[in-house]
N, CA and C atoms as an extended XYZ file, in Angstrom:
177
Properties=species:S:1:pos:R:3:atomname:S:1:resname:S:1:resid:I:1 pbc="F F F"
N        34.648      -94.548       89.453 N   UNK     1
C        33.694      -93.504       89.108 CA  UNK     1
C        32.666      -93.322       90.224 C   UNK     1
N        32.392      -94.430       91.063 N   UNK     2
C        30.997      -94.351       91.668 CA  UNK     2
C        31.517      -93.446       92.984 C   UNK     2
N        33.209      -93.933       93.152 N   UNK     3
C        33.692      -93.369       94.754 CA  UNK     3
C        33.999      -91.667       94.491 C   UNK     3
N        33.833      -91.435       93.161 N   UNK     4
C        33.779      -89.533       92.841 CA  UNK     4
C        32.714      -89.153       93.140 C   UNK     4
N        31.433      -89.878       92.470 N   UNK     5
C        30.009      -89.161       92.507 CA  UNK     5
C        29.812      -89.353       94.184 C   UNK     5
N        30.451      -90.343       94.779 N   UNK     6
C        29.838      -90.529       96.134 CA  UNK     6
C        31.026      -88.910       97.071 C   UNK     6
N        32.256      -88.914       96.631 N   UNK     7
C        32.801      -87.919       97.532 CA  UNK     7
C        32.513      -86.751       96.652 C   UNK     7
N        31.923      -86.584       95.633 N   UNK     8
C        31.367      -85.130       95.312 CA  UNK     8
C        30.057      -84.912       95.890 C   UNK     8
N        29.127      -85.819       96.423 N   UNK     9
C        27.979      -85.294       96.929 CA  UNK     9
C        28.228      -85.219       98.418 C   UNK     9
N        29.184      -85.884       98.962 N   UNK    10
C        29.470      -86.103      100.140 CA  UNK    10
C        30.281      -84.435      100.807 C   UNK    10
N        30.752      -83.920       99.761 N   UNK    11
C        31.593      -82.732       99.939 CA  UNK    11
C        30.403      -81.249      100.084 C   UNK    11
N        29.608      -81.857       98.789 N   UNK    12
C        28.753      -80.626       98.532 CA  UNK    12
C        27.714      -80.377       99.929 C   UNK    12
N        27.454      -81.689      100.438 N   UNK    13
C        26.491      -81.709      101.641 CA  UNK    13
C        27.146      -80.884      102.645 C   UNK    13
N        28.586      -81.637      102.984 N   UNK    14
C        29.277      -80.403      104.147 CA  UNK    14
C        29.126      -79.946      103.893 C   UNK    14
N        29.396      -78.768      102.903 N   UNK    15
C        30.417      -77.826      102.095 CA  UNK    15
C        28.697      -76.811      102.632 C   UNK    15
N        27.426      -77.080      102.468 N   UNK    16
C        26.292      -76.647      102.125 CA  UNK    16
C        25.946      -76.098      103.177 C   UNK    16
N        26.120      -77.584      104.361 N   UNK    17
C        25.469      -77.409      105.877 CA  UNK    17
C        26.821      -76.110      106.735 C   UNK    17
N        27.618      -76.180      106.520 N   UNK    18
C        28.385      -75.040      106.971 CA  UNK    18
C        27.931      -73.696      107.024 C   UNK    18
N        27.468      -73.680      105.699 N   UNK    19
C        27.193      -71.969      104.874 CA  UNK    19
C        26.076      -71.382      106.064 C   UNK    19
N        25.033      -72.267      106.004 N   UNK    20
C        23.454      -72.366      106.362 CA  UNK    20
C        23.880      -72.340      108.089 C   UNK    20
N        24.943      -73.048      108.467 N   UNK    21
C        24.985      -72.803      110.134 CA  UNK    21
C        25.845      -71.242      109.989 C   UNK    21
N        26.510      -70.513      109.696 N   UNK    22
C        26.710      -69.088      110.348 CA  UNK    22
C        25.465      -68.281      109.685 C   UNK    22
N        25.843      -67.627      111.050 N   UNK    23
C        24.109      -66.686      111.004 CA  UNK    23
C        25.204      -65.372      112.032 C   UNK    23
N        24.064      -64.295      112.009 N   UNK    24
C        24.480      -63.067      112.150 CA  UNK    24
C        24.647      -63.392      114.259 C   UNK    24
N        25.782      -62.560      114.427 N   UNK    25
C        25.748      -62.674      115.690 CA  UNK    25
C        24.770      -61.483      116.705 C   UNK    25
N        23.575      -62.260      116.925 N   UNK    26
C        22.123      -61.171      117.364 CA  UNK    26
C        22.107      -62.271      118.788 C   UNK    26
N        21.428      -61.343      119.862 N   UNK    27
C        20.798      -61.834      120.957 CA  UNK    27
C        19.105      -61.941      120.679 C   UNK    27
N        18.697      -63.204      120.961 N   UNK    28
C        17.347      -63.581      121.121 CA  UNK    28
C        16.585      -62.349      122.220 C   UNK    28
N        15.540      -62.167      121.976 N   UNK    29
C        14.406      -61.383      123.738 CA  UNK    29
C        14.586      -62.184      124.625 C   UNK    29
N        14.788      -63.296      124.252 N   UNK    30
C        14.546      -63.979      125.643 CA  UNK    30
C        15.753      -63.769      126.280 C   UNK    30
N        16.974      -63.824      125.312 N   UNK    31
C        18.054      -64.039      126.208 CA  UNK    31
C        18.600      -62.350      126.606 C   UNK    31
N        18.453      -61.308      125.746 N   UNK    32
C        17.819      -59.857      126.299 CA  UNK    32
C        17.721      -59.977      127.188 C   UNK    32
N        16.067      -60.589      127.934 N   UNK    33
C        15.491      -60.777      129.112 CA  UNK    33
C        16.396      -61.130      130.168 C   UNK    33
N        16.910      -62.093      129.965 N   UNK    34
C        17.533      -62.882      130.813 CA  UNK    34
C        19.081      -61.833      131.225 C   UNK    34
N        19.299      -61.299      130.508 N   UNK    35
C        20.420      -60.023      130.980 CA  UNK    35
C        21.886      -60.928      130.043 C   UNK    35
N        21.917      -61.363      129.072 N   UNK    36
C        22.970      -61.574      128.229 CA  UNK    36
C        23.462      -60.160      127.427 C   UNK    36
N        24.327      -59.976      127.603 N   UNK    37
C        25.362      -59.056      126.100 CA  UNK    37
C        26.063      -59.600      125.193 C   UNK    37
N        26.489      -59.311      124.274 N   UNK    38
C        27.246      -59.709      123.416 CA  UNK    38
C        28.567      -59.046      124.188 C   UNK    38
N        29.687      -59.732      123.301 N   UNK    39
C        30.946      -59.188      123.856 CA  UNK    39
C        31.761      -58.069      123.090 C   UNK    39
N        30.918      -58.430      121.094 N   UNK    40
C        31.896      -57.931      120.287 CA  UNK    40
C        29.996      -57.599      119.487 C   UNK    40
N        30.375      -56.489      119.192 N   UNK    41
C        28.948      -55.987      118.325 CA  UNK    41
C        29.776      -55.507      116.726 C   UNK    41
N        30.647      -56.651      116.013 N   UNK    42
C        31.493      -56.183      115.009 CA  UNK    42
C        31.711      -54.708      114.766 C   UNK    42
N        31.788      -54.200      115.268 N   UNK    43
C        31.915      -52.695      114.766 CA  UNK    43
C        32.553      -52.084      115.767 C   UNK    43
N        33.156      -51.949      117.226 N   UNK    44
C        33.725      -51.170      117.937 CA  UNK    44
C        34.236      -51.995      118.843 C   UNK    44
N        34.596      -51.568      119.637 N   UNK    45
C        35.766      -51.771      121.339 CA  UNK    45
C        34.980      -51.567      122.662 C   UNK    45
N        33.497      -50.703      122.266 N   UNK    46
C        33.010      -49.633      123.266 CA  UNK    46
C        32.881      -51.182      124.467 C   UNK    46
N        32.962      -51.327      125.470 N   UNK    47
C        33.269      -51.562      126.808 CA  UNK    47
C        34.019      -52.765      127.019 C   UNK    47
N        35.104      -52.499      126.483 N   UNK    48
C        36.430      -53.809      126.387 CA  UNK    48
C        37.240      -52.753      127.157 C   UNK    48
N        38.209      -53.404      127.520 N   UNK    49
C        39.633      -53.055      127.994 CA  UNK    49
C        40.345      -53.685      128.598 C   UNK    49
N        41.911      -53.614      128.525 N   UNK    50
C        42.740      -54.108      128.758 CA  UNK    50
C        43.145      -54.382      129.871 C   UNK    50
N        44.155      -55.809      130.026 N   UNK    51
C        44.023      -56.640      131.377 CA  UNK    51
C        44.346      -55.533      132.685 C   UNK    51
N        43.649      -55.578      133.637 N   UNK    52
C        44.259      -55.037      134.786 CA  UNK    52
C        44.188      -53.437      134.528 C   UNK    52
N        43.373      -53.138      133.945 N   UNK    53
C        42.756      -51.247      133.695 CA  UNK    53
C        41.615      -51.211      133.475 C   UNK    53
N        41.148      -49.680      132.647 N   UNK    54
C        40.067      -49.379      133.007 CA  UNK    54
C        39.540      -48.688      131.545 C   UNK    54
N        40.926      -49.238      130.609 N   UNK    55
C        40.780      -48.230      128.876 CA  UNK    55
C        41.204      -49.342      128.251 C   UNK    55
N        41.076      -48.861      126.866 N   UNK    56
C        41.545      -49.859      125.710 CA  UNK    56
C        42.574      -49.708      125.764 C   UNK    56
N        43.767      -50.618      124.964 N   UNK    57
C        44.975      -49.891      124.491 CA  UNK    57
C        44.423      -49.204      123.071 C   UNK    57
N        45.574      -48.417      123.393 N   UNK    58
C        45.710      -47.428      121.905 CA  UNK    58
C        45.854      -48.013      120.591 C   UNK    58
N        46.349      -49.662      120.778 N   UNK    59
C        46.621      -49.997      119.255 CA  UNK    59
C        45.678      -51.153      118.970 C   UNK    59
C-alpha cells in the first residue's frame, strides 16, 4: 500500500511539473534586442523554404 501512495504522488509531481514547463513560444525584449526570430510563429510558412531555393513547396 505505502509503494502506491508513494508512486501515485511520485507520478502526480511529474505529471504536474511538465504541464507548468510548456509555455507559449514568445521572444523576450531582450532577446528582440539582441536580433533573435523565431523560426515557426504557429500559424504560417511566411520565410521558410525549401532546400536549395528560394519558395516553399506547394505541399
Amino acid at each position: 500500500m505505502r509503494k502506491v501512495v508513494l508512486l501515485s504522488i511520485l507520478f502526480t509531481t511529474l505529471s504536474s511539473g511538465s504541464l507548468s514547463a510548456q509555455k507559449n513560444n514568445v521572444l523576450t525584449d531582450q532577446e528582440k534586442q539582441e536580433g533573435w526570430t523565431l523560426l515557426f510563429d504557429g500559424k504560417s510558412f511566411d520565410g521558410w523554404r525549401k532546400c536549395n531555393s528560394t519558395d516553399m513547396a506547394a505541399n
